[in-house]
N, C-alpha and C positions, 0 to 999 in steps of 0.2 A: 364652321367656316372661319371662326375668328384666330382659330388655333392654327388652322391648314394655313393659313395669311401670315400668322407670327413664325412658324416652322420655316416658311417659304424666306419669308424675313432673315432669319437666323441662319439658315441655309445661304441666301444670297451675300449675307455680311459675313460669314467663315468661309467662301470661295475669294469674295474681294480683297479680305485682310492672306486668306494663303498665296493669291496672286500677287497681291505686295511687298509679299515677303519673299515671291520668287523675282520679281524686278527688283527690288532691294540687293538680293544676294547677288544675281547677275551683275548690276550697277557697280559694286562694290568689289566683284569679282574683275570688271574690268578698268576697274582704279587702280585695284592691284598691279596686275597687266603695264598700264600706263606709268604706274612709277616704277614697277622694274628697269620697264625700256628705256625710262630718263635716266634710271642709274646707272644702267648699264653703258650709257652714250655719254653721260658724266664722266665714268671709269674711263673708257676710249679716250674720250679729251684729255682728262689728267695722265692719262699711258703718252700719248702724241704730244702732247706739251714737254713732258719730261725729259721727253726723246729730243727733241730739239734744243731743248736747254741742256742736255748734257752733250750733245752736236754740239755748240758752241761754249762748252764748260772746256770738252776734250780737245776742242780746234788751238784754245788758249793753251792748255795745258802743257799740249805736242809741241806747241808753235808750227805747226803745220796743214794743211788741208789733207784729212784723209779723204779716201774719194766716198760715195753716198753708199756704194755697199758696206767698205771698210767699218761705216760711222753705224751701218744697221744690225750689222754681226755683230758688233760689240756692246750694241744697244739691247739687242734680243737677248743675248749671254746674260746681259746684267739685269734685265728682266725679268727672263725667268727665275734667277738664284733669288731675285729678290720676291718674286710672286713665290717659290717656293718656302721659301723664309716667310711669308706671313702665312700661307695655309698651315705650317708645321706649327707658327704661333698663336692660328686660330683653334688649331687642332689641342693643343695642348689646353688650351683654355678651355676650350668643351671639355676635355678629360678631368680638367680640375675640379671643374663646376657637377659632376656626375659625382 
């Protein structure tokens, strides 16, 4: 009886410790999750920020108001060449490091 009681024991502490380690990994799983999605809203910010300061870098520079699409076309252009210029530089750096 005393063994069927220790077994049941040991049995019952290796399901509670695998269950804690599956809320564990879920927990941690959705931490993950939660700092992508801050970084990602971080990125956005610093992309919209940028954008604005160079609207008003380009307004100086013209000496003139371009209108809000003129200032988004030129914003997107320079965007992407420049989002493409760091994937190509992160790109490179993985090959380096390989």
């Amino acid at each position: 009886m005393i063994d069927k009681a220790r077994q049941d024991a040991q049995a019952t502490a290796a399901e509670e410790i695998s269950r804690g380690k599956a809320e564990l990994q879920s927990e941690r799983d959705r931490l993950y999750r939660d700092v992508e999605t801050t970084r990602v809203q971080a990125l956005q910010d610093i992309w919209s920020q940028a954008a604005q300061l160079a609207t008003l870098i380009s307004e100086k520079a013209v000496g003139k108001n371009l209108t809000y699409e003129d200032h988004r076309a030129l914003l997107d252009e320079a965007l992407n060449e420049f989002r493409a210029a760091a994937e190509l530089r992160r790109s490179n750096i993985e090959s380096a490091r390989a």
